[in-house]
C-alpha positions in Angstrom: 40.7 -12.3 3.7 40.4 -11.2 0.4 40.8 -13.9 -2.2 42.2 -11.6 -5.1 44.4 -10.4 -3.6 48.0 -11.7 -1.2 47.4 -12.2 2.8 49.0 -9.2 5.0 51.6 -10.4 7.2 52.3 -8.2 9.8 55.4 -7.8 12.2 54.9 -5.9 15.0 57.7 -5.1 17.0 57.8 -2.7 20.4 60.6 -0.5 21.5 62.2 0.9 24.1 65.5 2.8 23.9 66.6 0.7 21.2 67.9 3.1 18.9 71.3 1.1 17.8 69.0 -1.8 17.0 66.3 -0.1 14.1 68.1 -0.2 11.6 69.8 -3.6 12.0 67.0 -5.0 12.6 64.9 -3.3 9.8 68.0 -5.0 7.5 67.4 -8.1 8.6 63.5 -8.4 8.1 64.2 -6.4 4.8 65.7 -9.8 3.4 63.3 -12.2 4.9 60.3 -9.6 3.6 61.9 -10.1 0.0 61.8 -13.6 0.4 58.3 -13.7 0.9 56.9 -10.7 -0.9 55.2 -13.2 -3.3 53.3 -14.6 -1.1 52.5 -11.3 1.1 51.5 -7.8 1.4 54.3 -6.9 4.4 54.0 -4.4 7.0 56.5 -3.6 9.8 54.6 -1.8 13.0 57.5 -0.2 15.3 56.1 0.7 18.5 58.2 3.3 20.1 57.8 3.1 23.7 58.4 6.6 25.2 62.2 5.9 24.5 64.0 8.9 25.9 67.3 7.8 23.3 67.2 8.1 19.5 65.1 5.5 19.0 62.1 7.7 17.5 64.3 9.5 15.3 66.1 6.2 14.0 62.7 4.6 13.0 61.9 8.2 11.1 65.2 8.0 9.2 64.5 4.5 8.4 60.8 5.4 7.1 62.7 7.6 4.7 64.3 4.7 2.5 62.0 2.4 3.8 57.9 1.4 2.5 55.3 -0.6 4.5 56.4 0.6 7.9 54.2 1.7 10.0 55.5 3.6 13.2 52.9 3.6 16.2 54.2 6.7 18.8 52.7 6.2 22.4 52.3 9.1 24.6 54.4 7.9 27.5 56.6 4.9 28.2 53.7 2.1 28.8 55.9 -1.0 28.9 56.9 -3.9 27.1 53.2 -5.9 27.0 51.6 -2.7 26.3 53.7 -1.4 23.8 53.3 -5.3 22.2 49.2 -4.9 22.5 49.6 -1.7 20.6 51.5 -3.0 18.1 49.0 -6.2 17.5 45.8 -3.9 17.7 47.3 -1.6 14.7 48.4 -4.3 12.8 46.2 -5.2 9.9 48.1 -8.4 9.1 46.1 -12.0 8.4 49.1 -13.0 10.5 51.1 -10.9 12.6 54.7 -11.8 13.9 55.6 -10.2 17.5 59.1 -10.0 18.2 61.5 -8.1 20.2 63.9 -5.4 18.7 67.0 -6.5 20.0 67.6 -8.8 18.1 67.9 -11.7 19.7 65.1 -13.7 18.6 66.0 -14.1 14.8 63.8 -12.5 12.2 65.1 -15.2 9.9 62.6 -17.5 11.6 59.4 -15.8 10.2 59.7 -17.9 7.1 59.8 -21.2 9.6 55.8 -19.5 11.3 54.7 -18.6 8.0 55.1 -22.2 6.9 53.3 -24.1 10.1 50.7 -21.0 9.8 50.1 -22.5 5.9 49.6 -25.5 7.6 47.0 -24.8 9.9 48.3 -23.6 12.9 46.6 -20.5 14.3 49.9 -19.8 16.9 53.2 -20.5 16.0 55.5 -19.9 19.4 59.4 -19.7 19.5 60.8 -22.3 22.1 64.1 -21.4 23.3 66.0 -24.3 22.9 69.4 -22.1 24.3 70.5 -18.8 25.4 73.8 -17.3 24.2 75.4 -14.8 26.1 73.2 -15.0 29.4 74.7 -15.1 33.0 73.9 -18.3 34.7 71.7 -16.1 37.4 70.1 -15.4 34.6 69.5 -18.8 33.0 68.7 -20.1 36.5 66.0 -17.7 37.0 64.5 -17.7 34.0 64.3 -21.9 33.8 62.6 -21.2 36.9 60.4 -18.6 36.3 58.8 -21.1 33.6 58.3 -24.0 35.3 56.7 -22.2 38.5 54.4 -20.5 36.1 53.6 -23.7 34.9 53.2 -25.4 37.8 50.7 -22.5 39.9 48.6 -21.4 36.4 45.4 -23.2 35.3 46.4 -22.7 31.6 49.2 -24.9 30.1 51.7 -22.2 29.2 54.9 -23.8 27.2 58.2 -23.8 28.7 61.1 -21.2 27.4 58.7 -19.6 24.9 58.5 -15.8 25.2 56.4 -13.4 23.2 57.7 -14.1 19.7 55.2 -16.1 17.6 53.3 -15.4 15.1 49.2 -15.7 15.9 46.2 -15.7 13.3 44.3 -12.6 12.8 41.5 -14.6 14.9 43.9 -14.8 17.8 44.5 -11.0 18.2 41.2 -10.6 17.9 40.5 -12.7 20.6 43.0 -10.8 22.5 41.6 -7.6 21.4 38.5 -8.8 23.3 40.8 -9.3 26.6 41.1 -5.9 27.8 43.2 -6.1 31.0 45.8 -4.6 32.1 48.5 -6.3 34.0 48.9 -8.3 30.8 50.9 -11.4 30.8 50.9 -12.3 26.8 52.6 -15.2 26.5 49.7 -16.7 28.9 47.1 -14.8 27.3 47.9 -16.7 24.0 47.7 -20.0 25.8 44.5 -19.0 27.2 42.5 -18.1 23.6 43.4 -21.5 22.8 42.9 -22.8 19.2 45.8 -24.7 17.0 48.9 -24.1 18.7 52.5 -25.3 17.8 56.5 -24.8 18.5 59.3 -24.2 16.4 62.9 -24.8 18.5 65.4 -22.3 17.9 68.6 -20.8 19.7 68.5 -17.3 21.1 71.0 -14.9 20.4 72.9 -12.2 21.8 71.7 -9.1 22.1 73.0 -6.8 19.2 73.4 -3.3 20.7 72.1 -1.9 23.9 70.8 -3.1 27.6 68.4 -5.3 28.6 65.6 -3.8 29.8 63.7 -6.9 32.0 66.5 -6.1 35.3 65.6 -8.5 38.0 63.3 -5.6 39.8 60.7 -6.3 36.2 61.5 -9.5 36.1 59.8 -10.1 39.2 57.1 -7.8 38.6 56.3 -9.4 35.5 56.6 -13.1 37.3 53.9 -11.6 40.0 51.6 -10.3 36.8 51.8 -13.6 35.2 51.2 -15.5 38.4 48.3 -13.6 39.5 46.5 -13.4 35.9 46.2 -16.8 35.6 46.0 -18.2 39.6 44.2 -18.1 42.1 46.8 -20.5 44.3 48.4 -17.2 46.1 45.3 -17.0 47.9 44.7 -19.8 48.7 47.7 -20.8 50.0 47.5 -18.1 52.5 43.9 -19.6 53.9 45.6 -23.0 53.8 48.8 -21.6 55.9 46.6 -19.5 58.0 44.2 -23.0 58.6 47.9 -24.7 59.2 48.9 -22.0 61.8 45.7 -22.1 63.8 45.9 -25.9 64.3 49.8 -26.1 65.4 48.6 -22.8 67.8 45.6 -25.2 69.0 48.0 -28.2 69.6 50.8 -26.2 71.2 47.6 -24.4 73.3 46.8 -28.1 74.5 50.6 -28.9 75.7 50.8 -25.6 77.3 47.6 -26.6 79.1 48.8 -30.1 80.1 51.7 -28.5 81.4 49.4 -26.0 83.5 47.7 -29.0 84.6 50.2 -31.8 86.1 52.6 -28.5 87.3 55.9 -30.1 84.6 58.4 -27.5 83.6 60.1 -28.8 79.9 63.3 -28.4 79.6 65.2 -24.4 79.3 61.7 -23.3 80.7 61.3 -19.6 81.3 57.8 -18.4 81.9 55.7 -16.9 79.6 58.7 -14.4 77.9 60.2 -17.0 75.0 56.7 -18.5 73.8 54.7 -15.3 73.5 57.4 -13.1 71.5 57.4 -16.7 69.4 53.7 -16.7 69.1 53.5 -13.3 68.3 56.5 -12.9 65.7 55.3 -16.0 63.8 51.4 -14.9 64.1 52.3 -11.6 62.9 54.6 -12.6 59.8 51.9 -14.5 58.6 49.2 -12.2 59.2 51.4 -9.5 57.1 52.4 -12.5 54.3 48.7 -13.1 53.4 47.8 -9.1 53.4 50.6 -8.8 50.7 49.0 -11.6 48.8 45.4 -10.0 49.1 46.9 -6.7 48.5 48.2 -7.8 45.0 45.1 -9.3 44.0 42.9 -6.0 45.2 45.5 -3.7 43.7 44.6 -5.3 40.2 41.3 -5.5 40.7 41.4 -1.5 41.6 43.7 -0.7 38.0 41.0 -2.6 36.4 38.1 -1.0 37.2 39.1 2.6 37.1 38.9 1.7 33.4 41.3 3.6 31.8 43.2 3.3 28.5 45.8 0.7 28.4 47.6 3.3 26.4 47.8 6.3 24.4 49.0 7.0 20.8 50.6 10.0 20.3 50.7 9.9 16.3 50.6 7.1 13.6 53.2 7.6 10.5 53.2 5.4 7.6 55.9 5.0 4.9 
């Protein structure tokens, strides 16, 4: 960092069909930017997503009144942790602030990072203390998603914290250096390690628009997070599969005893019941831990085609 002159703090946000939301949004971090334009050099890096909406031309109208904004346009609609790793490679920020564009993490809690950041702290992450305007499905699902993260990952990812924190410029480098592709960021910060705190705070509604994590991503994004950082998938289908084979070897041993002293248990039918048991049982678990290698070898095949993890159509500055 240069010592003559202020630390960039950058705010990088990504977006998807959000158009209702740009210029709210940009009003909002507008005031908390003047409140800390002493201190900083700000920049504001808009991803836009591949929206198929307004959303492109709402950030362009914005650029128009608007100075330090940086708009990143990517080729194709990427998704979210994509359009997030776009956002933190261009940013040139000492600091850099991801957040969502919906507004329902509250810009207004930038100041609150900047301050543990002064203090030391290489990642600041928001911890959801409540969420406003959530069906209970919803909560449920999400309190659960969490804590079975938590419970089947080798890194100690925080409970309720999503992807908006703010992260030293020697934590995105870091992550620059972690080029994969089913990306699970929130677990990725975890992972780089280094001074890490919280800050409590209670979400919002959403402003304008729809959310865009349906249950469909939801559990996609569960299943990237799950397999990124664990390995227990796999082996609970060897342990299930070692579980099978030894209730098959004791049920082989009363069949046999049976055989031997000519008894008949009780509702016995021969042969018909127990083999279309056997085999429908057998065959469900034979299929459940395919699935589970065929996740794991599905990543491993994205990964080692080697492609881009995205494209940038064009970079416009204000």
């Amino acid at each position: 960092m240069n010592e003559s002159a202020r630390p960039v703090l950058s705010i990088a946000v990504p977006l998807y069909n959000e158009a209702d939301n740009v210029g709210p949004l940009l009003d909002r971090l507008a005031i908390v930017a003047e409140r800390l334009r002493a201190q900083f050099e700000i920049e504001v890096v808009l991803v836009n997503d591949g929206s198929s909406d307004g959303t492109l031309q709402a950030i362009r109208s914005e650029m128009q009144r608007r100075s330090s904004i940086v708009l990143v346009n990517l080729s194709r609609n990427f998704g979210h942790q994509l359009a997030a790793t776009a956002g933190l490679e261009i940013a040139r920020g000492d600091a850099i602030v991801l957040m969502d564009g919906d507004l329902q993490d509250p810009p207004e809690l930038i100041e609150t990072f900047v301050q543990k950041w002064r203090e030391g702290y290489d990642v600041v992450y928001a911890v959801r203390r409540s969420r406003r305007g959530e069906s209970r499905f919803k909560l449920v699902t999400a309190r659960a998603f969490y804590r079975v993260i938590k419970r089947l990952t080798k890194v100690s990812i925080p409970l309720d914290a999503g992807d908006f924190r703010l992260m030293s410029r020697r934590v995105v480098e870091a992550l620059r250096r972690s080029p994969e592709r089913h990306r699970f960021l929130r677990g990725m910060v975890s992972w780089v390690g280094f001074n890490q705190t919280a800050v409590e705070y209670d979400r919002d509604v959403r402003h304008a628009g729809t959310t865009k994590y349906p249950v469909t991503k939801m559990l996609r994004f569960a299943m990237d997070g799950i397999t990124s950082f664990s390995d227990i998938p796999l082996r609970f289908a060897s342990y299930f599969g070692f579980a099978v084979s030894a209730i098959a070897f004791v049920y082989a041993l009363v069949v046999i005893g049976f055989k031997l002293f000519s008894l008949k248990p009780p509702g016995y039918t021969p042969g018909w019941a127990s083999t279309i048991v056997a085999v429908l049982f057998l065959g469900g678990v034979q299929l459940m831990s395919l699935g589970i290698l065929g996740e794991y070898l599905g990543r491993v095949y994205d990964e080692v085609k080697g492609r881009p993890l995205y494209l940038i159509s064009d970079i416009e500055r204000s």
